[in-house]
Biopython code that builds the backbone (N, CA, C, O; Angstrom):
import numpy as np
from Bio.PDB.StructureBuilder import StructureBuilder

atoms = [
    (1, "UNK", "N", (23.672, -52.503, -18.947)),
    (1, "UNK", "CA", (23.613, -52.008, -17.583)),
    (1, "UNK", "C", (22.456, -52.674, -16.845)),
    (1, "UNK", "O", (21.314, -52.751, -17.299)),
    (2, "UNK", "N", (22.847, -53.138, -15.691)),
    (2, "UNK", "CA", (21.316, -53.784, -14.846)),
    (2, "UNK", "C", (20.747, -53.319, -14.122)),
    (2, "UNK", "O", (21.215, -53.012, -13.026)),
    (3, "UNK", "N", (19.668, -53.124, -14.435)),
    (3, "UNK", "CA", (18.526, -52.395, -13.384)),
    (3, "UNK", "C", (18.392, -52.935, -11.755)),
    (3, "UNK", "O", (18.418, -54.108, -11.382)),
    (4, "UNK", "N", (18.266, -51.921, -11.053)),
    (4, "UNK", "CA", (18.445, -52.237, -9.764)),
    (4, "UNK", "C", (16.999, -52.171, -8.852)),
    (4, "UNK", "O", (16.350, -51.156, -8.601)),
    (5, "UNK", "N", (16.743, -53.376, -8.496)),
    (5, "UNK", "CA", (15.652, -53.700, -8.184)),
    (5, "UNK", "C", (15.910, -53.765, -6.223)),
    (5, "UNK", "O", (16.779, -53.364, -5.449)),
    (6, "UNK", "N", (14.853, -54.364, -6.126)),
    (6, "UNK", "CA", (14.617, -54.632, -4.762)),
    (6, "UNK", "C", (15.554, -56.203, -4.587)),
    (6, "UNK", "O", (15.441, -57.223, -5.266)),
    (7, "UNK", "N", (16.669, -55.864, -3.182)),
    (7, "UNK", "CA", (17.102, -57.426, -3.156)),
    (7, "UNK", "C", (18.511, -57.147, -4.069)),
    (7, "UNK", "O", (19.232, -58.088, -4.403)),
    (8, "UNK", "N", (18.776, -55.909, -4.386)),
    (8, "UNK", "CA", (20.127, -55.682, -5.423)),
    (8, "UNK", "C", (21.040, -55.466, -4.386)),
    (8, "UNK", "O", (20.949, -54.853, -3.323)),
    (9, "UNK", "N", (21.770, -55.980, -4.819)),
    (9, "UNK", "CA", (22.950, -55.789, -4.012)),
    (9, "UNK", "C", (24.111, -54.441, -4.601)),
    (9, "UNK", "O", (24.900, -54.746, -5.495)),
    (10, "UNK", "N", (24.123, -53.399, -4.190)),
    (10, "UNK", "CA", (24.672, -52.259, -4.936)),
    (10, "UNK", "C", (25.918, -51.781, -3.715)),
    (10, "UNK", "O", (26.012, -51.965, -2.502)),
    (11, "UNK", "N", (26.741, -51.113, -4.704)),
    (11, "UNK", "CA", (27.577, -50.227, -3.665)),
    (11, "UNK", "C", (27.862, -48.675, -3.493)),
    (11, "UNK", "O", (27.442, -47.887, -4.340)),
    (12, "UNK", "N", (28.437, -48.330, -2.605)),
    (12, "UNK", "CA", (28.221, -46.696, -2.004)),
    (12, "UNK", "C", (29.166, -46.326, -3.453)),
    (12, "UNK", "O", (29.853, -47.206, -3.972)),
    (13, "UNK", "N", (29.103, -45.015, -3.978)),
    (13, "UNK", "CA", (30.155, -44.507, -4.964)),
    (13, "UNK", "C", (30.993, -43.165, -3.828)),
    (13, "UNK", "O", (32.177, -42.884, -4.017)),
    (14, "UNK", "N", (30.237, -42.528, -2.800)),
    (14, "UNK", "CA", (31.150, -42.145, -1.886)),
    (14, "UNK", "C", (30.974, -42.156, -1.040)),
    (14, "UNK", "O", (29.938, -42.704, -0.665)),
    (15, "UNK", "N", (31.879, -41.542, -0.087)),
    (15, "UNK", "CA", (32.046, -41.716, 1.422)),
    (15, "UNK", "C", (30.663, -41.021, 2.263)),
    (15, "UNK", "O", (30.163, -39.943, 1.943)),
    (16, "UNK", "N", (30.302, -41.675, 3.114)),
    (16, "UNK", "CA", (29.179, -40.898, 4.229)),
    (16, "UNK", "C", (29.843, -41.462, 5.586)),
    (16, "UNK", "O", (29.357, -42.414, 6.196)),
    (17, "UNK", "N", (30.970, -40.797, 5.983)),
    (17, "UNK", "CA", (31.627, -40.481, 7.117)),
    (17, "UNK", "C", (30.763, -40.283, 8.340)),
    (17, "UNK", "O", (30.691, -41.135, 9.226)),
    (18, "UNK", "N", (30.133, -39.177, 8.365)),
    (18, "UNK", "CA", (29.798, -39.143, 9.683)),
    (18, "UNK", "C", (29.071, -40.900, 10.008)),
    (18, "UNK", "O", (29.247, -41.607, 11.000)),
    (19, "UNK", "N", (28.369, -41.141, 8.946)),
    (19, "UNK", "CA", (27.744, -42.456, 9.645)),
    (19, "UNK", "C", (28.398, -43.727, 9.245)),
    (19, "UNK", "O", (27.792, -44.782, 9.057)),
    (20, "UNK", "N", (29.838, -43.529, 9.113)),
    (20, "UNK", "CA", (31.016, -44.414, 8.976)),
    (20, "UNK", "C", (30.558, -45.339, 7.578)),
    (20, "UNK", "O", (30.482, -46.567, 7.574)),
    (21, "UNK", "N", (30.299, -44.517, 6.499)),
    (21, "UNK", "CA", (30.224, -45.861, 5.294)),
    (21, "UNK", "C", (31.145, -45.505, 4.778)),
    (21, "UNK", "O", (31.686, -44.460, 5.139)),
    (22, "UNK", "N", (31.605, -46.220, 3.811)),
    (22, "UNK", "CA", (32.794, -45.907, 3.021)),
    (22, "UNK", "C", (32.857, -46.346, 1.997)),
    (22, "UNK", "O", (32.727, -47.570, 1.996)),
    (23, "UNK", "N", (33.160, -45.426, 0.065)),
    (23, "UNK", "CA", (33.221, -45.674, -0.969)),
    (23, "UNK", "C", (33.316, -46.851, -0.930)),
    (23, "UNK", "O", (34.163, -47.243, -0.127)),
    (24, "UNK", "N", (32.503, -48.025, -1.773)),
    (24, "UNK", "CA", (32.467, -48.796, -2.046)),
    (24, "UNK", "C", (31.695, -50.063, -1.034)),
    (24, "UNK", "O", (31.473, -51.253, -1.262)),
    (25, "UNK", "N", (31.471, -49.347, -0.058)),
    (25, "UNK", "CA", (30.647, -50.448, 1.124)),
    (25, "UNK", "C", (29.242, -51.165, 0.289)),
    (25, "UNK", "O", (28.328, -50.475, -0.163)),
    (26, "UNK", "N", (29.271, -52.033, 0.238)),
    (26, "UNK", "CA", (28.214, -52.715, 0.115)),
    (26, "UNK", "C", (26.729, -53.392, 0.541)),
    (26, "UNK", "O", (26.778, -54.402, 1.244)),
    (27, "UNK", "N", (25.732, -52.997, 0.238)),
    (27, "UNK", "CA", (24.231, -52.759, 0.953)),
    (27, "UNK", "C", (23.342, -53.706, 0.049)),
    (27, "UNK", "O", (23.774, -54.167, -1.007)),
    (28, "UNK", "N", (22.252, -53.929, 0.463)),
    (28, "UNK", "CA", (21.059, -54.636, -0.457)),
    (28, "UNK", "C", (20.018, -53.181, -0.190)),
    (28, "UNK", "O", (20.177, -52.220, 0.562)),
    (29, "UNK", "N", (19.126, -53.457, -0.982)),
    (29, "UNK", "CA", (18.322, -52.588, -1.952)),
    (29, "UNK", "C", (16.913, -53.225, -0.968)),
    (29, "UNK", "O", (16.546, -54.400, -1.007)),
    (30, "UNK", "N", (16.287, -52.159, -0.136)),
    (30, "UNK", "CA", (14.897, -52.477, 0.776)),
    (30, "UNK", "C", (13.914, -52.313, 0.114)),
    (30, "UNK", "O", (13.087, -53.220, 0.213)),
    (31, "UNK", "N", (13.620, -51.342, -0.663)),
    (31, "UNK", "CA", (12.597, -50.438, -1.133)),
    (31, "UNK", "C", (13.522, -49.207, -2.430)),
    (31, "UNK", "O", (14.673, -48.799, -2.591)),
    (32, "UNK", "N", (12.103, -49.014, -3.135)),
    (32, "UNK", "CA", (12.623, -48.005, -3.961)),
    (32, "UNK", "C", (11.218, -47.318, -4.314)),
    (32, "UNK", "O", (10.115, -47.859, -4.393)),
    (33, "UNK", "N", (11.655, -45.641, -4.553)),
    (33, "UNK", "CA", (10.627, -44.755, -4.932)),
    (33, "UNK", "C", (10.852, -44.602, -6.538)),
    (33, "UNK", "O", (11.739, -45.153, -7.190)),
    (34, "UNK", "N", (9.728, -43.627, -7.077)),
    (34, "UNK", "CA", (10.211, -43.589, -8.197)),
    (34, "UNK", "C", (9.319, -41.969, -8.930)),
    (34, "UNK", "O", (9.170, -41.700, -10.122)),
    (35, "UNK", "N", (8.956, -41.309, -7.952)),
    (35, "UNK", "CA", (8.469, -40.016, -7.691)),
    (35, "UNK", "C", (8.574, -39.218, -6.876)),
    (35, "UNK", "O", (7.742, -39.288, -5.972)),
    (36, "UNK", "N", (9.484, -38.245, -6.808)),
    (36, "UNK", "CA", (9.350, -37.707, -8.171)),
    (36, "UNK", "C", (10.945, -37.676, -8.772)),
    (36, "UNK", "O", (11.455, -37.196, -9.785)),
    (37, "UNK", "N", (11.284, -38.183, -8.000)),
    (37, "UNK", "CA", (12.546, -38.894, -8.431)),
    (37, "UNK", "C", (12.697, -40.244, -8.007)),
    (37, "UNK", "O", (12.072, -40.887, -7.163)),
    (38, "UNK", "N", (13.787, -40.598, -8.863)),
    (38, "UNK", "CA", (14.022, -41.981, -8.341)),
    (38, "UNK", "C", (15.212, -42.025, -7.243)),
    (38, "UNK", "O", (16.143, -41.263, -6.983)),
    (39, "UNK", "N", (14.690, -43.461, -6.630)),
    (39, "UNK", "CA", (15.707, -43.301, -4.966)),
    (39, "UNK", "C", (15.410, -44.441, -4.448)),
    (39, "UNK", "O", (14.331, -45.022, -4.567)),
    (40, "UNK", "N", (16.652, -44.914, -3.667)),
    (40, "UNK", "CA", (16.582, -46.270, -3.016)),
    (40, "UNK", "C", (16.853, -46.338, -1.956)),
    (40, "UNK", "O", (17.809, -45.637, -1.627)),
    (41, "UNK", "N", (16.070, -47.342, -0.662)),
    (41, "UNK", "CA", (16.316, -47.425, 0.526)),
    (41, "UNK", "C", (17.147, -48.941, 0.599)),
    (41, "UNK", "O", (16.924, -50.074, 0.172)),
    (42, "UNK", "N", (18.376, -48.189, 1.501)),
    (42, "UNK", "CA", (19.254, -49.462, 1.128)),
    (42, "UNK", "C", (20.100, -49.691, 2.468)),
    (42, "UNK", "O", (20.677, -48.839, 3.145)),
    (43, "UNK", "N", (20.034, -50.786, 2.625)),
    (43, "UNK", "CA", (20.917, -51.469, 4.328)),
    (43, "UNK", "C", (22.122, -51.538, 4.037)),
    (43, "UNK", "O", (22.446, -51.923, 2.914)),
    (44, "UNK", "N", (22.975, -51.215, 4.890)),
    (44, "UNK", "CA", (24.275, -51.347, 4.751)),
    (44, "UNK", "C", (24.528, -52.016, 5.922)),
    (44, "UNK", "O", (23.590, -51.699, 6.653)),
    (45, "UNK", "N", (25.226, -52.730, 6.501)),
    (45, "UNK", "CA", (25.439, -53.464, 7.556)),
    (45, "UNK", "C", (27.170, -53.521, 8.168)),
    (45, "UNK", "O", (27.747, -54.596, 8.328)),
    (46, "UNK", "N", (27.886, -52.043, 8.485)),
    (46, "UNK", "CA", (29.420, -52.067, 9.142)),
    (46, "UNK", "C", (29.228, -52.605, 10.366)),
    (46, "UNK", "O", (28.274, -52.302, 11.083)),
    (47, "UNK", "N", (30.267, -53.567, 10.722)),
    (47, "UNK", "CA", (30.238, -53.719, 12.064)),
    (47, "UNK", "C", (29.425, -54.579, 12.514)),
    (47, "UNK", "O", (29.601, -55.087, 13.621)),
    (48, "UNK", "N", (28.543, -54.844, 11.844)),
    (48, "UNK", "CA", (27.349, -55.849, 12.040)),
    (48, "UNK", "C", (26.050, -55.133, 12.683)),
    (48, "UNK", "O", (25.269, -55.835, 13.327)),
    (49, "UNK", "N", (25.795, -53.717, 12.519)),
    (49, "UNK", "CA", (24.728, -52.900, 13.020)),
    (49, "UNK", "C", (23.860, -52.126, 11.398)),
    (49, "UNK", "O", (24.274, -51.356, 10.530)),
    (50, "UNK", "N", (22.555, -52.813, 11.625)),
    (50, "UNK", "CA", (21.828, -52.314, 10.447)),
    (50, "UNK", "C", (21.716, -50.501, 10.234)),
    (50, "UNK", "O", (21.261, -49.816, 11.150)),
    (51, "UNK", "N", (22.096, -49.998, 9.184)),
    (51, "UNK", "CA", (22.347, -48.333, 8.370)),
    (51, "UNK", "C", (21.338, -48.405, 7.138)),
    (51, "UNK", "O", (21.397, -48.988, 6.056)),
    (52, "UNK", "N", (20.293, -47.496, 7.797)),
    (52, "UNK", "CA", (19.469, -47.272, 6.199)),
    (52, "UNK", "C", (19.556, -46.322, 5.730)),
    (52, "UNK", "O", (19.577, -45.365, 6.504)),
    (53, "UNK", "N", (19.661, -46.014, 4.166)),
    (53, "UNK", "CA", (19.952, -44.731, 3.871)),
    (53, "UNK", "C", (19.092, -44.819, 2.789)),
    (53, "UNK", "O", (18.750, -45.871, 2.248)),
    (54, "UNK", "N", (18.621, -43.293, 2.369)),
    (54, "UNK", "CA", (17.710, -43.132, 1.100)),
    (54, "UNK", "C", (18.572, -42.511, 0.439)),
    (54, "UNK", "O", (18.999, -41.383, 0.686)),
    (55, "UNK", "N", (19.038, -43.587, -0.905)),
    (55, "UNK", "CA", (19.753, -42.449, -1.946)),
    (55, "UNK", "C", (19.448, -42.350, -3.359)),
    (55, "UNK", "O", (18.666, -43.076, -3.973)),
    (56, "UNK", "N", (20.139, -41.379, -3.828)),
    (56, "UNK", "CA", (19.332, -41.578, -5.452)),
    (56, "UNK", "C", (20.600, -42.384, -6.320)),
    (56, "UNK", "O", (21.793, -42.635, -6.154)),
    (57, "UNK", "N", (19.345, -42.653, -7.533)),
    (57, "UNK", "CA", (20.668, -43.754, -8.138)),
    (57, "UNK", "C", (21.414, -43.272, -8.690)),
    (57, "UNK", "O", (21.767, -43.932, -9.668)),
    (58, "UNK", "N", (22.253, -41.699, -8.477)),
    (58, "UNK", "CA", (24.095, -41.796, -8.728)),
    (58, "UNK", "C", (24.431, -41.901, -7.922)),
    (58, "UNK", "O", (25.624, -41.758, -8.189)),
    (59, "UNK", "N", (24.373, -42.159, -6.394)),
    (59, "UNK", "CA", (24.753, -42.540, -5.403)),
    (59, "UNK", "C", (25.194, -43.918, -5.072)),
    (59, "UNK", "O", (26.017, -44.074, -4.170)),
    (60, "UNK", "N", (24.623, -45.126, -5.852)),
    (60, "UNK", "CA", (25.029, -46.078, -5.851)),
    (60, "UNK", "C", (25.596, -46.511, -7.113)),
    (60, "UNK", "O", (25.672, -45.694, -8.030)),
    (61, "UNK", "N", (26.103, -47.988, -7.304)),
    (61, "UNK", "CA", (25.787, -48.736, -8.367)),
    (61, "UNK", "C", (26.137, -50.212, -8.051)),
    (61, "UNK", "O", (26.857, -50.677, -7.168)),
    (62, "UNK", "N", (25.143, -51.040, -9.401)),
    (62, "UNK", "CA", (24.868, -52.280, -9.232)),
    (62, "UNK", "C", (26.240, -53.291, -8.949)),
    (62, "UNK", "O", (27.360, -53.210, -9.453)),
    (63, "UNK", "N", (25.740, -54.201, -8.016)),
    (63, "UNK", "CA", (27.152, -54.994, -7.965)),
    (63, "UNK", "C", (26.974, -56.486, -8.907)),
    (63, "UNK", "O", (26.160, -57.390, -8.717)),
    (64, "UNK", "N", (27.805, -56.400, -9.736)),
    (64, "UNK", "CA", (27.646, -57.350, -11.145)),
    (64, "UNK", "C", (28.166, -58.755, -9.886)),
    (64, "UNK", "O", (28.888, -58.855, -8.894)),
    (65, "UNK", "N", (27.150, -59.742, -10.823)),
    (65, "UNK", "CA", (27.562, -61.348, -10.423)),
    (65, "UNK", "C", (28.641, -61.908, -10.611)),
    (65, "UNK", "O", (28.985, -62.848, -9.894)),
    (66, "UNK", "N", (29.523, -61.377, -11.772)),
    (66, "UNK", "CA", (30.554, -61.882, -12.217)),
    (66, "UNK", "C", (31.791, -62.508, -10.849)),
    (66, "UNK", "O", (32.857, -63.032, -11.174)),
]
sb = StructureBuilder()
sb.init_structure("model")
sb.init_model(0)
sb.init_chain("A")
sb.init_seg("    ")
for serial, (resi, resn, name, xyz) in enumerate(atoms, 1):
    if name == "N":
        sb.init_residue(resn, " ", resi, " ")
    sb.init_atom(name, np.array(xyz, "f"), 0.0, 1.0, " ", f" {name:<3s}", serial, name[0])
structure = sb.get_structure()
């Protein structure tokens, strides 16, 4: 499993409607906390208008290079 750093490119696991993302939208990784939980600030870009959201990591997951 790969650790998700700053610069990761991860995706939504569900929907956040009101602010139009959608399962599986894809974001890069701004910042991350790690107290007292862990949590990531992450851009999502629909439409071509920057969305930051703070989520924790079951909220996302890593998007493999393959």
């Amino acid at each position: 499993m790969q650790q998700i750093t700053n610069s990761s490119r991860v995706f939504l696991v569900h929907d956040h409607a009101d602010l139009h993302l959608h399962q599986g939208e894809i974001g890069v990784v701004c910042s991350s906390w790690h107290s007292p939980t862990v949590a990531y600030e992450v851009e999502f870009q629909p439409d071509g208008k920057p969305i930051r959201l703070l989520l924790l990591s079951n909220q996302i997951h890593f998007v493999s290079k393959e």
